[in-house]
Structures are given as C-alpha cells and as structure tokens.
N, C-alpha and C positions, 0 to 999 in steps of 0.2 A: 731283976725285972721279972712279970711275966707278963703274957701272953695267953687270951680268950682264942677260943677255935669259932669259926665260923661255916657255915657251908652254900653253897648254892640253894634257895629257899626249893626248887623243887627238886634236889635229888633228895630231900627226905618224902616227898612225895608229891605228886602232879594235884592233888586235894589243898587247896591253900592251908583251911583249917587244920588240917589232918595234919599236914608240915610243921603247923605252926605247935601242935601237942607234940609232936615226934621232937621236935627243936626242947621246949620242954624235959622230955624222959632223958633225952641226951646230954643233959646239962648247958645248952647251949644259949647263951645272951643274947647275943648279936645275928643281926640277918644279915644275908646277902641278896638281894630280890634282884629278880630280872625276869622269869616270865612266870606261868600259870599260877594268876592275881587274879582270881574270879576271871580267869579265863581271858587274862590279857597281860598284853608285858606291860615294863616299866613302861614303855617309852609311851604306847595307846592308852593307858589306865585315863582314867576322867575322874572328873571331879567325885561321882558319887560310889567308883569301885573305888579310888584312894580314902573317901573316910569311912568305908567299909570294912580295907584293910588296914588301916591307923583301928580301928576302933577294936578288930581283932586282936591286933600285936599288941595295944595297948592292954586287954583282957587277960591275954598270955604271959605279961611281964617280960615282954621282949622290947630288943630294939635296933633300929635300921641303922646298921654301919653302911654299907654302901646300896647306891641305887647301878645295878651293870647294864649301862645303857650298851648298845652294838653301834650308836651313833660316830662317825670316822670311819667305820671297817669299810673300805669297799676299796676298789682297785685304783690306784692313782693315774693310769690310764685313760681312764674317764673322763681325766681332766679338772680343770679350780669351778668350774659351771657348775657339775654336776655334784661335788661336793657340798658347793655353797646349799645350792638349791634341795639337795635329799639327806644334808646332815647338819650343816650350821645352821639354817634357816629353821629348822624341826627343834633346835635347843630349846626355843622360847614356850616353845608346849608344855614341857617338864616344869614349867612355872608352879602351875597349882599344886603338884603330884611333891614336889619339892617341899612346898610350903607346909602340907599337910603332913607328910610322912616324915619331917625334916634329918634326911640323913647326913651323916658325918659327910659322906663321898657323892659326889657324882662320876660314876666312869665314863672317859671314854677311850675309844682303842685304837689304838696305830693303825694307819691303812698296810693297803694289801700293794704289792707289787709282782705283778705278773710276768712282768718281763724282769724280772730281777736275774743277775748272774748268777750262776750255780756255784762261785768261789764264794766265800763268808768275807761278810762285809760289805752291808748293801747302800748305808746312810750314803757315800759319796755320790754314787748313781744316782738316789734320790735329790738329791743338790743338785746335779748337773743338768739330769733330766727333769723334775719335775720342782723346778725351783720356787711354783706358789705356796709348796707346799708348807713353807712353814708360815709365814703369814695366814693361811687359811687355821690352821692349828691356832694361832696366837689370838682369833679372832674366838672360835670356837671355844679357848680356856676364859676369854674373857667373858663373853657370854653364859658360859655355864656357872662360872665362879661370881657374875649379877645375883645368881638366884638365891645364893644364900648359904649353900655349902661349899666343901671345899673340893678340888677338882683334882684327877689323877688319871693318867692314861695309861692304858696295860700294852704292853707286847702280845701279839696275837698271836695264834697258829700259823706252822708252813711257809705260808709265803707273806711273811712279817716285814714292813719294810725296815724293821728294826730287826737285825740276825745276832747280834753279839753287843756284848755288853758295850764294849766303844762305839758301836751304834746308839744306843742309849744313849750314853754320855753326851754323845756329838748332837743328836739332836736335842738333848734337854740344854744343851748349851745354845745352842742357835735357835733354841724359842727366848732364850734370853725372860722369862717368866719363873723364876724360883720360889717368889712368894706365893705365885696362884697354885701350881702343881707341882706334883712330883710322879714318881713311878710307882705304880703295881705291876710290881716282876712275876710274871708268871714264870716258874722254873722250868715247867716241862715244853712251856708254847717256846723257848727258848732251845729246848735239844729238837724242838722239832725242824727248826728251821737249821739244823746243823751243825749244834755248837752245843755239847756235853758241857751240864754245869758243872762249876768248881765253886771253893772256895775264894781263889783270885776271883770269878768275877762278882761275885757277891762283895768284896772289900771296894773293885772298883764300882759296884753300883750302891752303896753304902747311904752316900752320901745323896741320892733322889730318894731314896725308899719310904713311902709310905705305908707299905701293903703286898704281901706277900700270899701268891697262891701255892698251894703244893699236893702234888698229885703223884700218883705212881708211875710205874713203867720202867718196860725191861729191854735190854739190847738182846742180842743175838749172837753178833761178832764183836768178839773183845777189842779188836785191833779196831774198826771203823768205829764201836762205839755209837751207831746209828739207832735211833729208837724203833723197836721191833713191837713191843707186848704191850696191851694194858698190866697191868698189878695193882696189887697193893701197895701203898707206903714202904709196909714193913716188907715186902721182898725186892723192892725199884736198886733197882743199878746205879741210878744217882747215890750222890752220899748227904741221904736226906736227912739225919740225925746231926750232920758235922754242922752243914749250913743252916740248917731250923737252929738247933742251940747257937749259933753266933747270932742269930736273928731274933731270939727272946733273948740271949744276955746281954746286945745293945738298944734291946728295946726301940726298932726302928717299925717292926711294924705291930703294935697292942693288938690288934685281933689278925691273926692267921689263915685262909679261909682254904677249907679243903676243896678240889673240884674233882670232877671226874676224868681220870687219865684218860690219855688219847693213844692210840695203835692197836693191832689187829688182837682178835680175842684168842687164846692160849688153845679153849676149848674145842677150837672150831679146826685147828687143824693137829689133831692127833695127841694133844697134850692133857693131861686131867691137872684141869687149875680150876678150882672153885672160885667164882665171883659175888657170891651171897655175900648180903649183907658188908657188900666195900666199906660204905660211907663209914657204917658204925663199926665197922674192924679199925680203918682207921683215925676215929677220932678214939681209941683207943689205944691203939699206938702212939702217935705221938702224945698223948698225955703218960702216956708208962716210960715213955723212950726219951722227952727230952723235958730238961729240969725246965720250970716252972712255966710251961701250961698245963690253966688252971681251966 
C-alpha cells in the first residue's frame, strides 16, 4: 500500500497562495484546510472566498482531503443547549463551502471535559454524566454527512473527552453510525491527555481509522512517560516509524497529515534544539523512514 502526506494548509504558511506553492515544491497532493483562506477559516469562508480558493487549488493541481472544522470542541459542561445551538445548528453553513471545495472529509472533534477525572478513562463519566451527548453527536454526523462528504471525528488535545483508545472504541460503538464515520486518531492529542501510544492501541483502534495525524514530541521522565517537548518526528519518544508503517502497510489511513506538536519549546529552557524548518524536516523523514509514502 502507500500513503500521500499531507499537512495543515497554514503551517506551510499563513499566505493562502504562498501555502499553496510551498504545498507544490514539497511534493504535496492533498490539503488539509482549516484556517488562513483569504483570511478566514473553514467553518466562516462564504460563498466568494470558497471559489476563490477552489479556483486557486484547482491552478496548483491540488486537492482537498479534509475540510478541519473545530465544530463539537467545546466543554460538555455547557450542556445539549449550547451545543445544539453553537455547533450542530452552525453545520448547515458549510453547505456551500462543501459543495464548492468538495472534500473527501468533513472533521469534526470530540468535545472537551473539564471536569474529567484525572485517572485515564474518561468515556464512562461522559455516559453517566453527560448522557445527551451521544445523540447530539449522531445528530451532528448525520448533518454533516447530508452535505455530501464523508464525516470523521478526531480526538482532541488535554482534556479530550476521549483519553484512551477504549474510549474511542466505546463511543464509536454507542454512536452506533459505522457507515457515516469513523476516527482521525491524532497520536500525540492522545499522549496528551495521558496515555503513551503503542502499538496495542493503534491494532485496537484499526478498525475506526480513517485518518491519521502524526506529530513529534518528547518526554522527559522515562518512567511517567508524560509529554514534555515539541520535536521533530525523527527525535519523538513515541515509536513513530513502528505505528506509521503498520498504518501505510494496512492501508487504513491513504493520506497522513503531519501537524504541529504540542508541549513546551526545548529552546526556551536551557536546551539548543533547532525548530527551523519542522514541517519540511518532517515530511522528509517520514518519506525516508517508513516504506511507501509517496
């Protein structure tokens, strides 16, 4: 099998155009769009910044793998009101933007829980406490997945109401929706909320995978294992060669998209770690490091 890389459209640069050349010299097919679109995100673009940017990407010989909506992110606290009303009701906007740009994906992303328990394992809580929450979801995939692409939710940073891969599990099974979605595993928004990737849980999360993010980052303490550092790819603590190659050899997720790690910067406290040029060290890495992306 292989596997296309893709990146976040502005960490090649906040210049849409500019991005869109840099996407070019980098060998790169596929976008990932989510904000600075002539100066607006997915979710606000309008009718005449979207065939603005269709008519760019189209110029460049690119093409929109997913559209990264932030729509679901917000605290479940809040309550099924504020949800409907600031995230599901906002779906039907993406209509046009959809239509025009037509991408593979629409995202969107696991809410947030604030009062989440500090042991890993947070889905049950989420069921006991905030039990709208999957019918708001189920209403949300159905909605997005009206518009014409297909629909995927990611696991978000910290306080993810999803911590562990059997969190996943458990709520892709209690949406009961297999044919509308599946998951974008981000790997590193995953150790961030407390749970070092493996291999185990990439085998157990196998079978949602649509879409795969991978980003660097280093621990500190070998025993806790707790995410410390941004990095690169090629120096991350995870074992990002083992799980990226089982993920283009079973061909679960065709484009890869690199993002930008998350934790504190190396530089800033006493260490000499170079951060130039991340994005394109690591879309070099993994095309040197693991067989067949292309």
């Amino acid at each position: 099998m292989a596997s296309k890389l893709a990146i976040l459209n502005s960490m090649a640069s906040p210049d849409f155009d500019h991005a869109l050349d840099l996407h070019r010299q980098w060998g790169l097919e596929w976008l990932d769009l989510k904000d600075s679109i002539y100066g607006h995100t997915v979710e606000t673009l309008d009718e005449v910044a979207a065939r603005r940017a269709k008519d760019a990407i189209d110029a460049a010989g690119l093409k929109v793998f997913c559209l990264s909506t932030s729509l679901m992110h917000d605290d479940l606290v809040k309550g099924e009101e504020h949800f409907r009303t600031h995230h599901i009701d906002r779906i039907a906007g993406l209509a046009t933007t959809v239509s025009i740009l037509r991408p593979k994906y629409i995202r969107l992303l696991a809410g947030r829980l604030s009062d989440r328990p500090q042991t890993p394992g947070a889905f049950d809580t989420v069921m006991r406490d905030h039990p709208w929450v999957i019918q708001a979801y189920r209403e949300a995939i159905d909605r997005a997945a009206d518009l014409g692409s297909a629909v995927t939710i990611e696991n978000e940073a910290r306080d993810c109401m999803l911590v562990t891969a059997d969190d996943m599990v458990a709520f892709f099974d209690a949406l009961d929706r297999r044919q509308s979605v599946g998951l974008t595993w981000d790997i590193q928004n995953q150790w961030t909320c407390g749970t070092f990737p493996s291999l185990a849980d990439y085998e157990t999360l196998k079978p949602l995978l649509q879409y795969v993010h991978a980003k660097g980052g280093q621990y500190e303490d070998p025993v806790t294992r707790a995410l410390a550092w941004k990095s690169r790819l090629e120096d991350a603590s995870w074992p990002v060669v083992d799980i990226i190659q089982r993920v283009v050899d079973d061909g679960v997720s065709p484009v890869i998209c690199i993002n930008p790690p998350k934790g504190k910067l190396k530089s800033e406290y006493g260490y000499g770690y170079d951060y130039g040029e991340v994005t394109q060290l690591d879309i070099a890495f993994l095309r040197r490091a693991v067989r067949g992306i292309v």
